[in-house]
C-alpha positions in Angstrom: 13.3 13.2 11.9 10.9 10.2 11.5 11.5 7.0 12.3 9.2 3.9 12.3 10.3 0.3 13.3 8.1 -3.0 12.7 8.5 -6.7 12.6 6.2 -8.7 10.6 5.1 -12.2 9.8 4.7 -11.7 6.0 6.4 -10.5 2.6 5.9 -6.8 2.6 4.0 -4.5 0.7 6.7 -2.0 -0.9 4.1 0.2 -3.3 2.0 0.6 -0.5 5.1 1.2 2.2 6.6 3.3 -0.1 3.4 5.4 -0.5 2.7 6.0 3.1 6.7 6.8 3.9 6.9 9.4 0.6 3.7 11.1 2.1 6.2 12.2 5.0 8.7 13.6 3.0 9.2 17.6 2.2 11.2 19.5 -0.4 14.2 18.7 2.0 14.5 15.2 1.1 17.0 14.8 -2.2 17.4 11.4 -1.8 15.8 8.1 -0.8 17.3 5.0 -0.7 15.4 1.2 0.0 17.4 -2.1 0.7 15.1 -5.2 0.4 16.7 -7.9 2.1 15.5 -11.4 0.9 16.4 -15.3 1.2 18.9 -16.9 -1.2 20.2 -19.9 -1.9 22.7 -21.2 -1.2 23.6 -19.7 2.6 26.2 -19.2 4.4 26.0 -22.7 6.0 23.6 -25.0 3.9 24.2 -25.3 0.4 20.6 -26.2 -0.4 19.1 -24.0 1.7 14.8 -24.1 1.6 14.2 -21.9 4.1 15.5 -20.1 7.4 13.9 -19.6 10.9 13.7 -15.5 11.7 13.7 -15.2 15.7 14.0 -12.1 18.2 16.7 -13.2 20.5 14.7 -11.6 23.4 10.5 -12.6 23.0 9.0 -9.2 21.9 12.2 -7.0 22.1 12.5 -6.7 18.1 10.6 -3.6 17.4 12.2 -2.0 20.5 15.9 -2.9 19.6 15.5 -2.0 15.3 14.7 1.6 16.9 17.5 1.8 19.0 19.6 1.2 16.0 17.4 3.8 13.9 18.2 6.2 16.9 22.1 5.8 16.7 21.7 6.3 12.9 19.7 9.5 12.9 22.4 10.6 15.9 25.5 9.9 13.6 24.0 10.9 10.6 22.4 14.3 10.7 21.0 14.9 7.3 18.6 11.9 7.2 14.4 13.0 7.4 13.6 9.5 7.7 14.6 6.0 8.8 12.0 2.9 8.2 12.9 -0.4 9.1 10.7 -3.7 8.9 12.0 -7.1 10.0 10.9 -10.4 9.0 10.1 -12.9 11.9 9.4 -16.8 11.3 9.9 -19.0 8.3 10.5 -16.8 5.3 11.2 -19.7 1.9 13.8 -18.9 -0.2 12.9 -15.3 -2.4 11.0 -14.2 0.6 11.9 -10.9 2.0 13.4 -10.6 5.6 14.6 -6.9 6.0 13.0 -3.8 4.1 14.7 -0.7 5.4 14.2 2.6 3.5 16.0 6.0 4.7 15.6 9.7 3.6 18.3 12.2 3.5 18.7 16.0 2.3 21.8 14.0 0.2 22.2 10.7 -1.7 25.8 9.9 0.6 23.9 10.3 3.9 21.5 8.5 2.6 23.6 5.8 1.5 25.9 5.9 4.1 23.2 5.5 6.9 21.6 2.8 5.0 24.8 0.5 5.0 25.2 1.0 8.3 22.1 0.3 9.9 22.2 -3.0 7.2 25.1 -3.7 8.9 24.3 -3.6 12.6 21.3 -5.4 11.8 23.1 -8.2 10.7 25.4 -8.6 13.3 22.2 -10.9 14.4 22.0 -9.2 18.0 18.6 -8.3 18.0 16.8 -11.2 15.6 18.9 -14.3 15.0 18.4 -16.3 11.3 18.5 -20.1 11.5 19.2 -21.9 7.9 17.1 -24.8 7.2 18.0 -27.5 4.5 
């Protein structure tokens, strides 16, 4: 099991991404599965949203905390090969990315399955909090 966790400043770079995480995969791997997360309009709270405000809710605990939740995933699902996440910090504009996660697994419904979940404790907002701004 692989599993790389990174915060960024910046829209990502999926060919490139994508490249280096595919050179890590072997003939196990039947199914890959990427969730970009990006910034639309309107949000949840402001209906002409222009931006939001990406912040770790500790200083520097970010990268730490996304691989703790990688860690739970490859413990509760145990045909994954690999788990990448990459988290957006700052302002992102509206269309920008803010979450690229991509996982691996010997089957497309541990792949999918991990994928939502991780998604989903991500956005519980414990570990980096959004902020929308009109």
């Amino acid at each position: 099991m692989i599993i790389q966790t990174e915060v960024s400043w910046q829209n990502f770079d999926l060919p490139s991404l994508l490249q280096r995480f595919e050179q890590k995969e072997s003939y196990l791997t039947g199914s890959i599965i990427i969730h970009r997360g990006k910034v639309k309009s309107p949000g949840k709270k402001v209906t002409h949203l222009s931006s939001v405000m990406l912040k770790e809710r500790l200083e520097g605990s970010g990268q730490q905390e996304l691989a703790k939740i990688a860690d739970e995933a490859a413990a509760k699902f145990p045909h994954l090969q690999q788990i990448y996440i990459n988290h957006r910090l700052g302002e992102a504009k509206v269309g920008d990315d803010i979450l690229l996660l991509i996982v691996s697994a010997a089957d497309r419904r541990s792949a999918f399955s991990a994928a939502q979940w991780i998604v989903d404790e991500i956005k519980k907002e414990k570990i980096i909090t959004l902020t929308e701004i009109a």
